[in-house]
C-alpha atoms as an extended CHARMM CRD file, in Angstrom:
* protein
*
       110  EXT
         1         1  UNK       CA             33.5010000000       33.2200000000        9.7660000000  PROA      1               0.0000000000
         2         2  UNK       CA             36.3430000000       32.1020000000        7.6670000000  PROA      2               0.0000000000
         3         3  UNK       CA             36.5940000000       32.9840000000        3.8920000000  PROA      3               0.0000000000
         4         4  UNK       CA             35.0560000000       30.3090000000        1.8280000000  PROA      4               0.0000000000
         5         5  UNK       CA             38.4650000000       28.0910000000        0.4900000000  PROA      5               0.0000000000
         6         6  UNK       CA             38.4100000000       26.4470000000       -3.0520000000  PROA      6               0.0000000000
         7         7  UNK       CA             39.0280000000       22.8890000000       -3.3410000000  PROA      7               0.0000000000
         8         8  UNK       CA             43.2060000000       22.0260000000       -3.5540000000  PROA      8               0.0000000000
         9         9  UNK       CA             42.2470000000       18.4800000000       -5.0750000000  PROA      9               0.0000000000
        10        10  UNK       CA             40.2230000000       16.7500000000       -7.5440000000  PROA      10              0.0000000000
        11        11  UNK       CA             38.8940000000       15.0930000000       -5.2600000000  PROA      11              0.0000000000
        12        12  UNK       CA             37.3130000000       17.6010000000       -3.1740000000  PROA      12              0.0000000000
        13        13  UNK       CA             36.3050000000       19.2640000000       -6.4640000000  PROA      13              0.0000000000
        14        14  UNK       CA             34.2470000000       16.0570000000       -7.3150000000  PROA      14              0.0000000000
        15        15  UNK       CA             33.0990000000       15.9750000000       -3.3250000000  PROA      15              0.0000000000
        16        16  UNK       CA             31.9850000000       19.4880000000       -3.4780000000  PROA      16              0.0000000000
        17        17  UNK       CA             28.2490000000       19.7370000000       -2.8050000000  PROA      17              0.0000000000
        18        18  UNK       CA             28.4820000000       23.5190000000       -4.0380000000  PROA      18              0.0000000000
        19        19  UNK       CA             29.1420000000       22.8020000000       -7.0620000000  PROA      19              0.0000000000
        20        20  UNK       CA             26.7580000000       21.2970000000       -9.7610000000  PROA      20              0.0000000000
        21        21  UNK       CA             25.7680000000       17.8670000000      -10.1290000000  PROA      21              0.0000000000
        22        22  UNK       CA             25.5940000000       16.6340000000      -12.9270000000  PROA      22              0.0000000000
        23        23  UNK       CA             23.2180000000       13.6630000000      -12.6490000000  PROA      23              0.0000000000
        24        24  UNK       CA             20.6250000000       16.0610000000      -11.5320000000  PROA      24              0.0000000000
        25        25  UNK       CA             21.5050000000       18.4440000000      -14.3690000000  PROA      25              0.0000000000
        26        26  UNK       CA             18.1130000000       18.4780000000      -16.5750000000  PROA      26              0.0000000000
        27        27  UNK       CA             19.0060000000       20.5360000000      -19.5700000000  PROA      27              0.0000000000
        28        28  UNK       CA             17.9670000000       18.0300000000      -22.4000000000  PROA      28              0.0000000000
        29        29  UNK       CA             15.7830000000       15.7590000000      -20.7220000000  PROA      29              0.0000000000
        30        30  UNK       CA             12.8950000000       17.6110000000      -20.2460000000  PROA      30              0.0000000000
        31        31  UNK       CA              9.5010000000       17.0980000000      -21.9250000000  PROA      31              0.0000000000
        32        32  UNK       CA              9.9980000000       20.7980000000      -23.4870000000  PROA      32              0.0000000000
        33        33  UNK       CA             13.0580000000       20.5260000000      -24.6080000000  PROA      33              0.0000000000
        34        34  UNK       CA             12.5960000000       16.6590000000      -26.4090000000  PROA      34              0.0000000000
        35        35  UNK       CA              9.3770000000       18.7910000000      -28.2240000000  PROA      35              0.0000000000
        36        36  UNK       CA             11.2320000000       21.3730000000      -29.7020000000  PROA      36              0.0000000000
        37        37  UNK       CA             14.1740000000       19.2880000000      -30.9010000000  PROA      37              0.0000000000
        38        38  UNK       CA             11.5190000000       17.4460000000      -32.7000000000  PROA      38              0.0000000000
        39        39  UNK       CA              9.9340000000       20.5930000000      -34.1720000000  PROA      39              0.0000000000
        40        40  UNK       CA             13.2620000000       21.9990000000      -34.7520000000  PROA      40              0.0000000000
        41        41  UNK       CA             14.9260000000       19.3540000000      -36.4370000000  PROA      41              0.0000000000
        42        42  UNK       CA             15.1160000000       18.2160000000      -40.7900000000  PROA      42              0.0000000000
        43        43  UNK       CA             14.6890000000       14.7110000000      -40.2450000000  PROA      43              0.0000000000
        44        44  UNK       CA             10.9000000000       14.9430000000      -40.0750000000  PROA      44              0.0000000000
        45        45  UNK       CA             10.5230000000       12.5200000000      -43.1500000000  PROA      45              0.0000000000
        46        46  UNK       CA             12.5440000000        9.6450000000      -41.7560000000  PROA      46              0.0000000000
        47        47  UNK       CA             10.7750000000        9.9290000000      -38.4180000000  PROA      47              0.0000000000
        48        48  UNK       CA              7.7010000000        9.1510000000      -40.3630000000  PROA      48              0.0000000000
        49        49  UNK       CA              8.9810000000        6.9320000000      -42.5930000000  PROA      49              0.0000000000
        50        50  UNK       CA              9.8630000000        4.5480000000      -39.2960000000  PROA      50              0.0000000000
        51        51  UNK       CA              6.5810000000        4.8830000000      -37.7850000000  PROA      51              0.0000000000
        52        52  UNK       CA              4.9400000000        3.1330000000      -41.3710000000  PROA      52              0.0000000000
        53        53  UNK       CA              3.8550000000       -0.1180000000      -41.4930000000  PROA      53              0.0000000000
        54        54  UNK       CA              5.8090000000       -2.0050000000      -44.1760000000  PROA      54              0.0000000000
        55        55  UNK       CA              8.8840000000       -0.2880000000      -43.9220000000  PROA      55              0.0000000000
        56        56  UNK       CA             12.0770000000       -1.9060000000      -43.3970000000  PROA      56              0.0000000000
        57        57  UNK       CA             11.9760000000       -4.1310000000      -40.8480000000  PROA      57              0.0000000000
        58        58  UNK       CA             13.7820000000       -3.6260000000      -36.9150000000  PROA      58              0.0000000000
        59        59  UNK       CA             15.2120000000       -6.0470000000      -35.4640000000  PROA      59              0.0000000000
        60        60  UNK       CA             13.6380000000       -5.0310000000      -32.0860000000  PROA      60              0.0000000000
        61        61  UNK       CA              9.9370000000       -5.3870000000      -33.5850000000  PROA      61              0.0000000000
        62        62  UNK       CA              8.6120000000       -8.6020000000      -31.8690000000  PROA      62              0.0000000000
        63        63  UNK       CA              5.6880000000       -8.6200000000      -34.3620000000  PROA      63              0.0000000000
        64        64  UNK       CA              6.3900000000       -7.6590000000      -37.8150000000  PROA      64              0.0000000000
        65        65  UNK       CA              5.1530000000       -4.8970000000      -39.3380000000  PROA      65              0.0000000000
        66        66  UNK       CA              2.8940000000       -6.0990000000      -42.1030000000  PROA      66              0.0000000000
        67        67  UNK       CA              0.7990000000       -8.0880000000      -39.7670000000  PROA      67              0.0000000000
        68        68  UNK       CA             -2.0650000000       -6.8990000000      -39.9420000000  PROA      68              0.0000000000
        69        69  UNK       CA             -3.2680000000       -4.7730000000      -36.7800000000  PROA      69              0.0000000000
        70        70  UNK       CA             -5.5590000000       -7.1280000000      -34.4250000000  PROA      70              0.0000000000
        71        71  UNK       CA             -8.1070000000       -4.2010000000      -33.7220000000  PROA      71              0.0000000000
        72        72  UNK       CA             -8.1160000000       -3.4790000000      -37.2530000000  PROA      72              0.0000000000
        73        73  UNK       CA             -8.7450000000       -7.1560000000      -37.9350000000  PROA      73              0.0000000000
        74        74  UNK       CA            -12.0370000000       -7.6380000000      -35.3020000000  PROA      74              0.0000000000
        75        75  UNK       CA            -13.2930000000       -4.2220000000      -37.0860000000  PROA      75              0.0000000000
        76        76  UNK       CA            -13.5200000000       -5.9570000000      -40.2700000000  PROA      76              0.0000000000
        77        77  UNK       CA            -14.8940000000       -8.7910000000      -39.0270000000  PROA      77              0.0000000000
        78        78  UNK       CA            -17.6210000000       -6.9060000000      -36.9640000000  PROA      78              0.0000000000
        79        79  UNK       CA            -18.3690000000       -5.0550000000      -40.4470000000  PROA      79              0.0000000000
        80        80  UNK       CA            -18.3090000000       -8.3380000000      -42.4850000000  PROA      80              0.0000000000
        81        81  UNK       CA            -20.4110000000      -10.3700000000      -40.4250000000  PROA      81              0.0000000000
        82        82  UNK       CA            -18.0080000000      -13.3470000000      -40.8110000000  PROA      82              0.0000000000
        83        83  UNK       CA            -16.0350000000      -14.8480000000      -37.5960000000  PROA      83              0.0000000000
        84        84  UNK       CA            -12.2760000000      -15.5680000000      -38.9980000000  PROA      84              0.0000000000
        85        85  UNK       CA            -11.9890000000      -19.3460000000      -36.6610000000  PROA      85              0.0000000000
        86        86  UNK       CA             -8.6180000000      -19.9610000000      -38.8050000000  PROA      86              0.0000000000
        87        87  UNK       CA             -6.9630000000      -19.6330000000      -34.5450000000  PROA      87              0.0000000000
        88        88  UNK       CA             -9.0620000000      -22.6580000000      -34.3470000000  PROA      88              0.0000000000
        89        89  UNK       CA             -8.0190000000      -24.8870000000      -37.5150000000  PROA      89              0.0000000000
        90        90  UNK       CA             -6.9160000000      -28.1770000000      -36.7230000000  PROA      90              0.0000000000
        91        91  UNK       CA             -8.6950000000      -28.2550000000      -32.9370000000  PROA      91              0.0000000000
        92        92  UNK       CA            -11.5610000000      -30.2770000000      -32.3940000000  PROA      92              0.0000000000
        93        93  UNK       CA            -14.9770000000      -28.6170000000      -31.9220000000  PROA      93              0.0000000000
        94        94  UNK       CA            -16.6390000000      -29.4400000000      -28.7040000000  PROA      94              0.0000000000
        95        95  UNK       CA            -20.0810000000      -27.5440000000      -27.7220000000  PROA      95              0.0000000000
        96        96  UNK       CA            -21.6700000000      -27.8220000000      -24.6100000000  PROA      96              0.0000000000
        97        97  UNK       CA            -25.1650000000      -27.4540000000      -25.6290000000  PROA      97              0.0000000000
        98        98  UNK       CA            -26.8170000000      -30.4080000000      -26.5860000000  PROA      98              0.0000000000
        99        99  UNK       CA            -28.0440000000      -28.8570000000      -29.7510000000  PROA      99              0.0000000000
       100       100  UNK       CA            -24.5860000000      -27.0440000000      -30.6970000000  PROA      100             0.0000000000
       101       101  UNK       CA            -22.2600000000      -28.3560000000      -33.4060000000  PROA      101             0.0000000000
       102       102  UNK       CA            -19.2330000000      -30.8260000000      -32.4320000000  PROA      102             0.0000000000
       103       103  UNK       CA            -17.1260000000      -33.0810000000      -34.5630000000  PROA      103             0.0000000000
       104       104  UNK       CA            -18.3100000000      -36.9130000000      -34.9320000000  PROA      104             0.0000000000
       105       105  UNK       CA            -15.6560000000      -38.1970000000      -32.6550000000  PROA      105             0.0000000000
       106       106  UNK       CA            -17.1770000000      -36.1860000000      -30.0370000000  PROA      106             0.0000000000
       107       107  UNK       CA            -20.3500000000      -37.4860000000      -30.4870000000  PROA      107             0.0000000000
       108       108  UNK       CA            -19.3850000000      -41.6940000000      -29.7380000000  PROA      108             0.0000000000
       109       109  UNK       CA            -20.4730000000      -41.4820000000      -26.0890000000  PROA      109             0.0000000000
       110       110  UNK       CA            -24.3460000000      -40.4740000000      -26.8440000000  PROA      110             0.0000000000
């Protein structure tokens, strides 16, 4: 067998399936390695100053921050017994049951 021969060029260096590749190089990118540069590093208080609601506002947010949570918002209305319709305000109100409450321009073909 012949001795193995080093590359003469750049471009066999960069062609050289021996050597590593650095697209499949995973130092860094790991789920292990994220967690304990987050453990490890000092800027634990900004992290969680980000992740408040009501702090300064991102220009990626689609929905800003101080609006209030919808979850959050069914839970109080589950607790309060009072169904916020203000999604509704300004649509007219039409029931299908005969007994069911509509607006009185609704009610002109009865």
């Amino acid at each position: 067998m012949p001795p193995t021969q080093k590359p003469t060029s750049a471009a066999d260096d960069f062609n050289d399936p021996d050597l590593e590749n650095s697209e499949q190089n995973e130092n860094g990118t790991q789920a292990q390695d994220l967690a304990d540069e987050a453990l490890n590093s000092g800027d634990v208080g900004r992290l969680s100053a980000e992740s408040e609601p009501g702090s300064r506002q991102s220009p990626a947010d689609l929905v800003p921050r101080d609006v209030p949570d919808l979850v959050d918002t069914m839970n109080d209305m589950v607790q309060s017994g009072r169904i916020d319709m203000d999604a509704y305000a300004g649509e007219p109100r039409m029931d299908d049951e005969d007994e069911g409450e509509t607006d009185e321009e609704d009610d002109e073909d009865e």
